[in-house]
N, C-alpha and C positions, 0 to 999 in steps of 0.2 A: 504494500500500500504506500503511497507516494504520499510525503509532506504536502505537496503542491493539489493533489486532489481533494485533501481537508482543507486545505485553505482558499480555493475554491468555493468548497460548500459552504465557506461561515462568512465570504464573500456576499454569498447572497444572502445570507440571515441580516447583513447588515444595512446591503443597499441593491437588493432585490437581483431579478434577473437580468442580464447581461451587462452587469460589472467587469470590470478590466480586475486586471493579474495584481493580486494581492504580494507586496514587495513583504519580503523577511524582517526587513527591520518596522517597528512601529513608531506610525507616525505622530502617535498621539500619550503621553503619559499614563501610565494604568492609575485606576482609582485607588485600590490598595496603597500600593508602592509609587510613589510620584518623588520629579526632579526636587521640590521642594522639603523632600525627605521627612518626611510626616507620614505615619499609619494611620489608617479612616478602617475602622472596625467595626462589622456591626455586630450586635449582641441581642440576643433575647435572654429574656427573665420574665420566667413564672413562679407563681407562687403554688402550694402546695396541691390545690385544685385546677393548676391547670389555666389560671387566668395573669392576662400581662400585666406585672407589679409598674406601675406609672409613677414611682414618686422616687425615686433612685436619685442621689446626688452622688456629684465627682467624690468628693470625698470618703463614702463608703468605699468604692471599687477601689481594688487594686491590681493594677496592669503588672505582669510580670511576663518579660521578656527573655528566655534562657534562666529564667530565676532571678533575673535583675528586675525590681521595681521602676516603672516609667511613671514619668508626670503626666498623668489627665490634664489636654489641652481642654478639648470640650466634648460635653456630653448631651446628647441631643435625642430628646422622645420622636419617634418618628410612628404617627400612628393615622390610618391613612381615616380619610374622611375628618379628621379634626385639624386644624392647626398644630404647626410643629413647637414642640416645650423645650426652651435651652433650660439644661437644667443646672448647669453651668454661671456662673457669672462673669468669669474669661473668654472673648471672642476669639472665636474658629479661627484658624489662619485659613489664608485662600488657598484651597485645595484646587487644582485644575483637574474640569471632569471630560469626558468625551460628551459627543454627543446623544440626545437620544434619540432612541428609534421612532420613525415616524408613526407618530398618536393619530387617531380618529379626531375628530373636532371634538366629540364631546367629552375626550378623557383627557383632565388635568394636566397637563406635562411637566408641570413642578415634583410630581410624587410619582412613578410611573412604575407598577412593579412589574416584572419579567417573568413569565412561568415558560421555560423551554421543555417540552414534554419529547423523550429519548428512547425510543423503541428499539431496545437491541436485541439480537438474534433471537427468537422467541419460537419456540417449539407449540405446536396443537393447544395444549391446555393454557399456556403460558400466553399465547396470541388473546385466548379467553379473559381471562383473568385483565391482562393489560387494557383490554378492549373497554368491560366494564368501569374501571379505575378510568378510564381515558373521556369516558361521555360524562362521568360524576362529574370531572373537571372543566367538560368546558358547559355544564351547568353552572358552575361559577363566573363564569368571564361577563354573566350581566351585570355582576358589577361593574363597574367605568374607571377602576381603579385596576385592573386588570387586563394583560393582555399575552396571548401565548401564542408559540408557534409549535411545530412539529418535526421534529427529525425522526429518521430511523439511520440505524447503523445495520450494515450488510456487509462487502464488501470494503465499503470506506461506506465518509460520511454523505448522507441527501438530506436534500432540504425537500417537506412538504407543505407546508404551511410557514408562510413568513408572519409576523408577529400582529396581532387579530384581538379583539374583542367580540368578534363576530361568532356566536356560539356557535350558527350554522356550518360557519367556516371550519370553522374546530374540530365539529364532530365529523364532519366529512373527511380531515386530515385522519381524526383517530380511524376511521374505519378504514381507509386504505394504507395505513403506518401497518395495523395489522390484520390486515384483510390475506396478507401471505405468509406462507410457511419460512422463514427465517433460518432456523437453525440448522447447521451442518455441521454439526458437535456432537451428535447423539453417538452415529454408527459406529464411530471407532471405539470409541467408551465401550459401550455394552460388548462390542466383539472383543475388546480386550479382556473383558473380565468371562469371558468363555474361553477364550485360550488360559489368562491365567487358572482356573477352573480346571479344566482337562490339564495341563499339567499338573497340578497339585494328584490330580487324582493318579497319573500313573507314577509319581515320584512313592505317593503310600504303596501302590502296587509294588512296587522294589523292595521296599523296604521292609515287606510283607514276608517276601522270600527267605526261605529258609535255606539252609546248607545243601549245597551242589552237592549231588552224588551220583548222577550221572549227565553223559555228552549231550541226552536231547533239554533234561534241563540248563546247562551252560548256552545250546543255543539259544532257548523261550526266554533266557535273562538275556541274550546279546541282543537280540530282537528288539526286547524291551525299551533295554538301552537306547536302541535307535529310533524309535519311536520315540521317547523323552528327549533325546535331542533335538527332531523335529518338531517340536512341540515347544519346546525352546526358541526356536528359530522363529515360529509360527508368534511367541508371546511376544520376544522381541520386536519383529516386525509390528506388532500393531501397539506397543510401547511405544514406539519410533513415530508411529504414524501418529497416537492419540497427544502426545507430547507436543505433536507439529501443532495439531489441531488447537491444541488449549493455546500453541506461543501464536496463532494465527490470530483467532477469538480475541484474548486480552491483547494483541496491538489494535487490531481495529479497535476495540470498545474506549482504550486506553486514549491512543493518539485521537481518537474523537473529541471524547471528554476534553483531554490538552485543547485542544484544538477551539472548541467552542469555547473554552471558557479563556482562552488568551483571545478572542475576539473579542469577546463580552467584557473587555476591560475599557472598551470606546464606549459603552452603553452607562446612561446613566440612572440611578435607582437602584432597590434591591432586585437580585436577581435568581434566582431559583431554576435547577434542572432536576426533574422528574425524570428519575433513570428507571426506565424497566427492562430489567435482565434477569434471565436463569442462573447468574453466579455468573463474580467476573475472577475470570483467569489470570491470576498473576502468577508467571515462571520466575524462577529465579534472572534471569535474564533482562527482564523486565517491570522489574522492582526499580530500577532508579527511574521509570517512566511512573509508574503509579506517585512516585514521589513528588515528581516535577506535575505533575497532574493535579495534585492538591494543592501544591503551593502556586498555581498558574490560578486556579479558583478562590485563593484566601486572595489573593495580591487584586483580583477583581471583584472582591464580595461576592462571588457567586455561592450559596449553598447547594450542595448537593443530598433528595432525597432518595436513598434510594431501595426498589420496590424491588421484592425477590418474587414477581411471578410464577415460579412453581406453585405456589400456593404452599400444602402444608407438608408437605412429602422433603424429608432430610437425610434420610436414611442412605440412598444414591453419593452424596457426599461421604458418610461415616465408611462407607464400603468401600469405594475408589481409594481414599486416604490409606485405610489398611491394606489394600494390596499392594499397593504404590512401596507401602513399608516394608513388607515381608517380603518383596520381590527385591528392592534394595538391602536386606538384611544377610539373602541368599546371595547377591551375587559379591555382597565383601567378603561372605567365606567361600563361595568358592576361591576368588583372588588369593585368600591368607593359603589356601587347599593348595593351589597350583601357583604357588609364588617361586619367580624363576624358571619356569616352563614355559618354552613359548610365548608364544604372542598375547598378550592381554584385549579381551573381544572391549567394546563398545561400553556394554553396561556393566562391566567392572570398571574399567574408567571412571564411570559416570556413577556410581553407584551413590558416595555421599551426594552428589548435585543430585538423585535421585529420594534422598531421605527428604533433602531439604524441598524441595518441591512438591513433596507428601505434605509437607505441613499445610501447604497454600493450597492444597484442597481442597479446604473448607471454605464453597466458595461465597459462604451466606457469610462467613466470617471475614471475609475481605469487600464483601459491598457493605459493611459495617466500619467498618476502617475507614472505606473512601467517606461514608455519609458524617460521621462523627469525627473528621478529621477538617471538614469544611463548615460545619456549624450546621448539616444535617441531621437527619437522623434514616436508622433503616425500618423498613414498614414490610414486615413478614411475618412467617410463618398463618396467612391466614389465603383463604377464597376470597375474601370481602375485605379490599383494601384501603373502602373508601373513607372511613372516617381517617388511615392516615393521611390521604389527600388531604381532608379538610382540618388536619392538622398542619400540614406543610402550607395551607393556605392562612390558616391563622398566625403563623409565626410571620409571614408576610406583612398581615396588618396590624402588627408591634412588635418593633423592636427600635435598639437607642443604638444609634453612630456616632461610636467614641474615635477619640483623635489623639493618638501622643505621639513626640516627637521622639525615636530610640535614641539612648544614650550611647549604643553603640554603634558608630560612623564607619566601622570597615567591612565593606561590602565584597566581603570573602566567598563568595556562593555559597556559602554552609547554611545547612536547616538551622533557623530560630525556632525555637517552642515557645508558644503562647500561651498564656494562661490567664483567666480573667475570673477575681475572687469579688466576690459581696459580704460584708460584714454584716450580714442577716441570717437568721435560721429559717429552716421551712421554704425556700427558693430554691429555684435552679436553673444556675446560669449558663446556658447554649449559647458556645464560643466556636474560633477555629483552634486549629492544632499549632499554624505557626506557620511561614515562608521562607521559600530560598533567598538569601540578602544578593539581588545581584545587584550590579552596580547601576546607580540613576543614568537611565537612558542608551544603559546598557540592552538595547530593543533584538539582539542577533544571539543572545543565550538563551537558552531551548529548556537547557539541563547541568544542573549546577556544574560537572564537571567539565563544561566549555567554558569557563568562565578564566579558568586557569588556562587552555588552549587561547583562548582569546587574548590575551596578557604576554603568553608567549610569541604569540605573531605578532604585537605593537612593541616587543623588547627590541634595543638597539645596542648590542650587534644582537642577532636572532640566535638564540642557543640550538647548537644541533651537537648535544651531547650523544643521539640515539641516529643511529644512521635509515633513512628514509627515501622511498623512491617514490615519485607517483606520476601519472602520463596521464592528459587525456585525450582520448581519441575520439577524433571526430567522422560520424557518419554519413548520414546525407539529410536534404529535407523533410521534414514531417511535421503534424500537427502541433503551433506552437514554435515552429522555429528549427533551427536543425540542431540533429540528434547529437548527441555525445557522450560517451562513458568516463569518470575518471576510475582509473587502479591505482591503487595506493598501496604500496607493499612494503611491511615492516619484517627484515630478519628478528627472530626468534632470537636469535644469539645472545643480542645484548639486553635483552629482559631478565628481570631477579627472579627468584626465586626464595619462597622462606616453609619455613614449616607451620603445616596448617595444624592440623593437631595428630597427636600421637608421634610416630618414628616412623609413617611409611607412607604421609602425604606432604605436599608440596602445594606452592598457592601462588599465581602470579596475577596482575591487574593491569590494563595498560587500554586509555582511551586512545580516540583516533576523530579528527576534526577535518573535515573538506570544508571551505568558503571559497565561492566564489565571485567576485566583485567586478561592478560594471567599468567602463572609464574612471567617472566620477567619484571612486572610491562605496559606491551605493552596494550591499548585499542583495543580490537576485536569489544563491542559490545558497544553501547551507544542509551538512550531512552528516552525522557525528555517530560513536558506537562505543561502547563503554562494555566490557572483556574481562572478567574478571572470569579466571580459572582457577581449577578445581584438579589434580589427578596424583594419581600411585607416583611416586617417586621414579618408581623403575618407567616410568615413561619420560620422565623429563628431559634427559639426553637425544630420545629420538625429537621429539616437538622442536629442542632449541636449535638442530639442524633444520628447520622448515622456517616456513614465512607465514607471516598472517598478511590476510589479501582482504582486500576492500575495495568493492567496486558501488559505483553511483552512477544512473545513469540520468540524463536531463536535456532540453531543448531548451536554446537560447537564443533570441533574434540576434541580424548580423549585426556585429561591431568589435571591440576589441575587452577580453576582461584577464582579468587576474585569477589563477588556479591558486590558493593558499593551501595548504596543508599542516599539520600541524599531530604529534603525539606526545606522548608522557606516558613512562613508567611508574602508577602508581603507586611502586612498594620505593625506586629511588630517589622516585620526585626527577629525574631524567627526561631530558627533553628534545626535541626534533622537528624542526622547521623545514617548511620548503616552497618556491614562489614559481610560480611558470605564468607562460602569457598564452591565453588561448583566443586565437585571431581567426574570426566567424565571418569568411566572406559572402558575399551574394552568391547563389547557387547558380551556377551557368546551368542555362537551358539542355537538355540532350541527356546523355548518361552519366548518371551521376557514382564513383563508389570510393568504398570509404577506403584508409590506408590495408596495406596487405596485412597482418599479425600471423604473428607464431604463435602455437598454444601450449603454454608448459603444461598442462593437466586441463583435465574434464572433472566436476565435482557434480555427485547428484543432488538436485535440488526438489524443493517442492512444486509442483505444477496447480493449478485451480485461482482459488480466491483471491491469494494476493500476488500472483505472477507477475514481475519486473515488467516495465518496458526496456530493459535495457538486453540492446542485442546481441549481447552475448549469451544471453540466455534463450538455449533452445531448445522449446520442448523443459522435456524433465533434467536437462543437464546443460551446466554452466560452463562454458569457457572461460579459462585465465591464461590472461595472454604474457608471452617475457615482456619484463620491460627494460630489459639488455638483450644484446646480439646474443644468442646461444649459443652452448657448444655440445654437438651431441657426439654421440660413439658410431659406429659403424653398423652396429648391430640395433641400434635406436630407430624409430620412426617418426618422422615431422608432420606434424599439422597443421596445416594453413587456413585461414579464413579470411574472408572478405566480403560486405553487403555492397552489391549494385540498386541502385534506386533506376532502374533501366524504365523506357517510355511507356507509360500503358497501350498506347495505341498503335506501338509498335511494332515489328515481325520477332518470331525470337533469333534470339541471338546466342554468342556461344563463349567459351571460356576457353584461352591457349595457355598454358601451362608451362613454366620453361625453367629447365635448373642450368646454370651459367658458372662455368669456374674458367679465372684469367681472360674472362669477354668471348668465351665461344660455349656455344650449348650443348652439353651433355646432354641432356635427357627432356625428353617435350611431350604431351600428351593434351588433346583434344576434347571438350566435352560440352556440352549444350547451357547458358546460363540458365539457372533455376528459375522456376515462373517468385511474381510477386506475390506477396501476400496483402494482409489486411491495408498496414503500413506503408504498403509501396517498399517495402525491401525484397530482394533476393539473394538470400546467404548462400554462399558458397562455399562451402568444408570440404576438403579433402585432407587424404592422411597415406603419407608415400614411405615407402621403406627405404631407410637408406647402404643396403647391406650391397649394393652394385655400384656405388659411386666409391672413389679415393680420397684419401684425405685432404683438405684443403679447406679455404675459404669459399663461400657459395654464394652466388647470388641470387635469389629465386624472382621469378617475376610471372606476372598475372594479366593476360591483356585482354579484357573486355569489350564485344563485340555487339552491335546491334544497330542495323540500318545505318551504317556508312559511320555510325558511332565509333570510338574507338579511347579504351581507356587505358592507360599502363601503371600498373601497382606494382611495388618490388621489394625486399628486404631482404638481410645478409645474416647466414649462420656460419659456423664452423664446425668443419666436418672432424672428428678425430679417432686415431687408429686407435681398433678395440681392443683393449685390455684381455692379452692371451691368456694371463696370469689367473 
């Protein structure tokens, strides 16, 4: 799923259909966090029954920031349909707000509150459930103080409904938000816990067996054997697959969420997102987005409510969580069983990242996090979810926007924790959890740990303690601008290594930053990934021979930008910079193809929901191209690729093929250019052996053919005699 396709959709939440291309940086102050460096907080307080306590002075509350007490600038009743109560006798400083969404004539635009109702993947009974909670709400919206739109999350984010008092409007969005089946989460789940099922059952059957005493019982146990193997393979595989599924699931839901609510910091008033999900998927992987997601939501006042549509059924969780455990319990001893044997499989590797991701299970317990970590709450465990709507809509119409100024000015990226007390008994005060401190107007950090890549790429001279490569290569035109991938490749070598716990794991960490900037020094594009590993010690010598590879891929109209690059080793604090110029000219007319590449490896990837546009990705398997000359053996085979953007309307055409050592051609071969696809690309892969050429330097070349067209692509390897030894 593409940053650029969320940012799109919260494009139109804000200034409807066909808006222009939403730029990375923002252009406007969040209400949270502002240049002016003031917190604007909002808080409810009820009293023991449930109704908004109205007489609170600065002087009771106490702001604590990290544990540090803040000075109460002002304190302000905000209670809609009355005039607003300073309860304060110190005036507000001026807070700069965005603007608001466009009102109806007859609703107030002084007070405006925002209900964004969030339909995420939602299963048969779940679509039910949501539907009903979805018509209660826009029952409410005849207030005039009210107005909502509608999203669903699927693939990425849509917009249904742009922001409405209009009940009609409302309930039309809810009926088609979940009028479709959503979910493609289910199948792998339940087949996994039928594999793991059937194993378990023939492992007792082993173990069942008594003493050999003759050849036909040795075979019925080697059989056995082999059937628990298969069954093994069969659990892994759809371990692999449901794993995919869960880290699929919680990015969409995840970067949504981000996404809407780093919009929602232009909007003025409180603002509230109605989330309904079957449980959100946080992987371990994934955890520093759910982080950045809350703090993207406290920094814009947005609360999140959020609604567990399964209704009353929990038991699905409690079961997944425990085989997730036993299956990670079994594969650390087999590793301790077979230590120093061989190759170590997958999920012994994985096996702790396998504990730890049991825990996150429970996924009613993580839409509880998100809700009560933004001044939410979560609304579950029931069929009938409508009084917590009309709960989420009361905290709506009272709550008090407090303002302090933090004492502490160094806007390190680090989580603050919040915390807001009452010197009253019988209250209870609904706060947030606390924000990432990025720096004022700092508009291009995502996730606190850009903040420190950012820092690194404005240092003078630029530190490149960590050695780094990154290219990018440009393909041809397409929707948006023309295509381009960057790679970014970090040797493994110079990453630490410390001990994670006990004597026989290992733990490394290390982000990775792409920006890319226009002339004017302006962010169009930005890409970031944050890596923290997990494995057996006996693996670490093979990994720090390898590279960690990072590809992006993006369209950019013609002109000239800047590729930045940027990583850190977070165990040395070690650092690695790098600047390239990528120069976007106008597309000549005729056949268009991209530079020729070598492919160091093929890696298998996921195909379906969140499929790349980036063309190296084909089908279910990803190219990584050198991004140095190569050198290979004799006995190796080379892989070349190349996309033609060739004419539609044109005849086909054909592909000549040529390997050249000292400017005369060795070896050539002839073959038809591939038809285009959806994108107007035509890839061209081939994979040649090099066991009939001598050693030497090569140069390969590519020359594309079509109606009098003619293209010539080329690039240089090195051929080397094969190690007889």
């Amino acid at each position: 799923m593409t940053r650029r396709a969320l940012a799109f959709a919260c494009a139109a939440l804000l200034t409807g259909p066909g808006s222009g291309r939403v730029e990375a940086q923002d252009a406007q102050p969040p209400s949270f966090k502002t240049g002016s460096e003031v917190v604007v907080l909002d808080v409810v307080i009820r009293d023991k029954k449930g109704r908004t306590v109205r007489d609170v002075r600065p002087d009771e509350l106490v702001v604590l920031e990290d544990g540090v007490p803040q000075r109460v600038l002002s304190l302000r009743l905000r209670a809609t349909g009355e005039p607003e109560e300073t309860a304060g006798a110190e005036p507000a400083p001026a807070v700069p707000e965005g603007p608001t969404a466009p009102a109806p004539r007859d609703v107030d635009a002084r007070h405006v509150n925002l209900v964004t109702l969030v339909f995420d993947q939602l299963g048969v009974d779940g679509r039910a459930i949501a539907r009903k909670a979805g018509l209660a709400l826009a029952g409410l919206t005849e207030q005039n103080d009210l107005l909502v739109s509608v999203f669903t999350i699927r693939n990425t984010l849509g917009l249904v409904q742009q922001f409405t008092n209009d009940r009609a409007q409302v309930e039309r969005a809810v009926r088609e938000a979940t009028g479709t089946l959503d979910t493609q989460y289910v199948n792998a789940t339940e087949l996994l816990q039928r594999a793991v099922e059937q194993e378990a059952a023939l492992r007792r059957k082993m173990e069942a067996v008594g003493p050999i005493t003759d050849i036909g019982q040795a075979t019925a146990l080697a059989a056995l054997g082999r059937e628990i193997d298969m069954a093994r393979m069969d659990v892994d595989a759809m371990r692999l697959t449901d794993e995919l599924q869960r880290e699929q699931q919680g990015q969409s839901s995840l970067y949504s969420l981000l996404a809407l609510a780093r919009q929602q910091h232009r909007l003025a008033g409180r603002k509230t997102i109605l989330f309904f999900s079957e449980g959100l998927q946080i992987t371990p992987g994934l955890e520093h987005v759910f982080h950045s997601a809350v703090s993207e939501a406290n920094r814009a006042n947005v609360s999140i409510y959020a609604i567990d549509a399964r209704g009353l059924t929990e038991e699905r969780d409690l079961e997944a969580t425990r085989q997730v455990l036993e299956a990670a319990a079994a594969a650390s001893q087999r590793q301790m069983l077979s230590r120093g044997v061989g190759a170590v499989p997958k999920d012994q590797v994985l096996s702790l990242d396998s504990a730890e991701r049991s825990l996150r299970l429970d996924l009613q317990g993580a839409l509880a996090d998100l809700a009560e970590s933004t001044g939410g709450a979560l609304i579950a465990n029931s069929n009938d979810v409508r009084r917590g709507i009309e709960r989420a809509v009361g905290d709506l119409r009272g709550y008090y926007e407090l303002i302090y100024a933090p004492t502490n000015q160094n806007y390190d990226g680090r989580f603050r924790t919040l915390a807001v007390k009452l010197n009253r008994h019988d209250v209870r005060v609904q706060s947030r959890s606390g924000y990432f401190a990025l720096p004022p107007g700092e508009g291009t950090a995502t996730f606190p740990f850009e903040v420190e890549l950012l820092k690194a790429l404005r240092a003078y001279p630029p530190p490149e303690n960590l050695p780094v490569r990154v290219t990018g290569f440009r393909f041809g035109p397409e929707k948006g601008g023309v295509r381009h991938t960057a790679v970014l490749e970090l040797p493994l070598a110079g990453i630490s290594f410390e001990p994670e716990s006990g004597e026989d794991t290992d733990r490394a960490h290390f982000s990775i930053l792409l920006v890319i900037r226009d002339a004017t020094g302006v962010v169009v594009e930005k890409f970031s990934e944050d890596s923290p590993i997990v494995l057996p010690r006996s693996r670490r010598a093979a990994l720090k021979l390898g590279n960690a590879v990072f590809l992006r891929s993006f369209a950019l109209p013609v002109g000239r930008y800047t590729l930045e690059a940027a990583v850190v080793d977070q165990l040395a604090k070690r650092y690695g910079t790098l600047r390239s110029v990528l120069d976007v000219p106008r597309p000549a007319p005729g056949l268009e193809v991209s530079p020729l590449m070598l492919i160091k490896r093929t890696e298998a990837v996921a195909t379906g929901a969140l499929a790349s546009e980036d063309p190296f990705r084909q089908g279910g398997t990803r190219l990584v191209p050198w991004l140095d000359e190569p050198h290979l053996a004799q006995g190796d085979s080379l892989s070349l690729f190349a996309v033609a953007y060739p004419r539609k309307d044109g005849p086909p055409g054909d592909v000549l093929l040529e390997f050249l050592k000292d400017g005369a051609v060795v070896a050539q071969t002839l073959s038809p250019l591939p038809g285009a696809g959806e994108a107007g690309r035509a890839p061209f892969v081939a994979t040649v052996p090099m066991q009939e050429l001598v050693p030497g330097r090569y140069e390969v070349r590519v020359l594309m053919k079509q109606a009098g067209l003619v293209a010539n692509r080329r690039a240089h390897f090195v051929l080397e005699a094969a190690d007889r030894n």
